[in-house]
Structure formats: structure tokens, C-alpha cells
matplotlib code that plots the C-alpha trace (Angstrom):
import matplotlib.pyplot as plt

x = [-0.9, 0.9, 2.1, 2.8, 5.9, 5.0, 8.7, 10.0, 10.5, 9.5, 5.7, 2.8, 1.6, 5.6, 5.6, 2.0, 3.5, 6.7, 4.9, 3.0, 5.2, 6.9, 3.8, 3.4, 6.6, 7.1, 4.0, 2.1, -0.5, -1.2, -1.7, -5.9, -6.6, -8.4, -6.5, -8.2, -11.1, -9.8, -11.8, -11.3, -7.5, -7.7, -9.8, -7.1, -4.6, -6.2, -5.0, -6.7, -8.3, -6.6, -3.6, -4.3, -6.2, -2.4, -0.5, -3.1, -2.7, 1.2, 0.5, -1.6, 0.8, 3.8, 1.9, 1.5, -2.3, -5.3, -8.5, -12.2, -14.6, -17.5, -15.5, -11.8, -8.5, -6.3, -3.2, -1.3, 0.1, 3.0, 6.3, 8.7, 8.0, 10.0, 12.9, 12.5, 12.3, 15.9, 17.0, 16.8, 17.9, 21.1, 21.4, 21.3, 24.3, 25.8, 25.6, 26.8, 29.8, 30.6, 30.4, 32.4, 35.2, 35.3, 35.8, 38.4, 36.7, 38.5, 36.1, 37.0, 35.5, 33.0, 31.4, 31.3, 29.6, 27.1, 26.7, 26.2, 23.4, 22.0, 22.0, 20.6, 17.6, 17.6, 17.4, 14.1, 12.3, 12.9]
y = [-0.9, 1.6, 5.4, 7.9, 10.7, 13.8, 15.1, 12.5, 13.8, 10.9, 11.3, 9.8, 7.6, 6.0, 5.7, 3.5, 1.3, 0.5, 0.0, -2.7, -4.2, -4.9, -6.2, -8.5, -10.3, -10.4, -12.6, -10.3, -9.8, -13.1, -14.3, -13.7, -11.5, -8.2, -4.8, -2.1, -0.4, 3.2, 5.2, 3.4, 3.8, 7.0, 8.1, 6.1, 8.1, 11.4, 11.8, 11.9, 8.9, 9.7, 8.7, 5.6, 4.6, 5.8, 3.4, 0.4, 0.7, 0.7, -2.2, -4.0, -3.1, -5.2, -7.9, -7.5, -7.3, -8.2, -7.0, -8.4, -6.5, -5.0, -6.7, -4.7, -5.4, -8.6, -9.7, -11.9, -15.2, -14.7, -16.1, -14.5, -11.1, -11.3, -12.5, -9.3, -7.3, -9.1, -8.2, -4.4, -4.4, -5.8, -3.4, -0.7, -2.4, -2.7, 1.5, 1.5, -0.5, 1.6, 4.3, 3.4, 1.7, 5.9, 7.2, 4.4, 2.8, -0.4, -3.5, -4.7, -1.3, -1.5, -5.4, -3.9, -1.3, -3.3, -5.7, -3.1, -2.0, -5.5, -5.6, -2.5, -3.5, -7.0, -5.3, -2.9, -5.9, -7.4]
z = [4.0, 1.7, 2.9, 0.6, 1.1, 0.0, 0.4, -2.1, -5.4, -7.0, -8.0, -6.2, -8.2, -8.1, -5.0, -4.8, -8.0, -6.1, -2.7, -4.1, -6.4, -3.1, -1.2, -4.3, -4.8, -1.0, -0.6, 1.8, -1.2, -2.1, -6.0, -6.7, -3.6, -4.3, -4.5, -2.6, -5.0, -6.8, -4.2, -1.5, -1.4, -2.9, 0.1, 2.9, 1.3, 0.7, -3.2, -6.0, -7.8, -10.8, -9.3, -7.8, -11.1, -12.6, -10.6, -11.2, -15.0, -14.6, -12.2, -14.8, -18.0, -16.2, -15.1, -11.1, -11.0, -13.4, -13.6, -13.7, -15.3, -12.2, -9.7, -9.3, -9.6, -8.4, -7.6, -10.4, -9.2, -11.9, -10.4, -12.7, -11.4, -8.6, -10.4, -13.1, -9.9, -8.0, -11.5, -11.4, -8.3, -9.4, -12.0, -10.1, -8.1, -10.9, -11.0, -8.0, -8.5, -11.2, -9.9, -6.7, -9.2, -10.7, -7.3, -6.5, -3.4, -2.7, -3.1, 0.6, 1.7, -0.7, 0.2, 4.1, 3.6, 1.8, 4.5, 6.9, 5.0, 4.6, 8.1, 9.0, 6.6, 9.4, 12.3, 11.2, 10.1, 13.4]

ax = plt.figure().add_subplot(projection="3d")
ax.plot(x, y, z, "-o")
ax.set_aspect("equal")
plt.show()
């Protein structure tokens, strides 16, 4: 369901908030199914609980999962959590614009690469 990258930089626990942040607003968890248990997920990825109990309370704090007291955690059926997520996404191209306007790359050059990219992304999910 979820791998981890041990040679990213970015810390564990990150990398499981952003992995199912994705699964979530996707659809591919659906609103009010189960999130694996702690241990269970914990054990699939060989890391500490700690960490996956890390990334569920992040999860919880912004709204992606909820949880039920002797039963585990679930996925929210909030909406709007996909648009905040389109929403950092375009801030960060907003960085990126920026930052190719400081190094003078042409917007022409710019809107191809992009949609190279966006196609790339299309063919692995093929």
C-alpha cells in the first residue's frame, strides 16, 4: 500500500503522512474504511510504532482520518481536503514560477516543460 525511502531526507513519518494523504483524496481509501492498526503497519514496514502513531496524529490534526475509541483509526469523508491539497500544490508552482522568472526562463519553455512532466506522470500510471 505505502513504501517508505530510506534515502529521502525527508523523515519517515513524512513520508507515511504524504503517502496517505495521497491514497485519501485520490479515492483509493475510501471515506469510513479502516487505516491499518499502529502495529500492523509498523510491522509491514519494519519501523517503529512510534512513527506510524507520529504520522496518524498528523493525519488526525488536519482532518484526513478520525479515530474510534477500541476500534482504530478511519478515513474522513471530508471533501474539502482535496482542494486544500490542489492548493499547495499550486503554491509550490507558484515557487517555481518564481523562481524560473529569477533565472529568466521564457514562459513558452517554461509551460513545455511542464507538460512534459504531466505526461510523463500519464504514461506510469498507465
Amino acid at each position: 500500500m505505502i513504501g517508505i525511502d530510506l534515502q529521502n531526507r525527508k523523515p519517515i513519518y513524512e513520508q507515511v503522512v504524504e503517502r496517505f494523504q495521497t491514497l485519501i483524496v485520490s479515492g483509493v481509501l475510501e471515506p469510513d474504511s479502516q487505516m491499518p492498526s499502529v502495529r500492523s503497519l509498523a510491522m509491514e514496514l519494519s519501523i517503529n510504532p512510534n512513527t506510524i502513531q507520529k504520522a496518524y496524529g498528523v493525519l488526525e490534526q488536519e482532518g484526513y482520518i478520525y479515530p474510534v475509541k477500541g476500534r482504530g483509526n478511519f478515513v474522513s469523508g471530508d471533501k474539502s481536503l482535496k482542494v486544500k491539497k490542489q492548493e499547495s500544490v499550486f503554491r509550490s508552482l507558484q515557487d517555481l514560477v518564481r523562481k524560473g522568472k529569477e533565472l529568466e526562463i521564457p514562459c513558452e519553455i517554461f509551460v513545455e516543460k511542464a507538460r512534459g512532466f504531466y505526461g510523463e506522470g500519464e504514461k506510469k500510471e498507465k
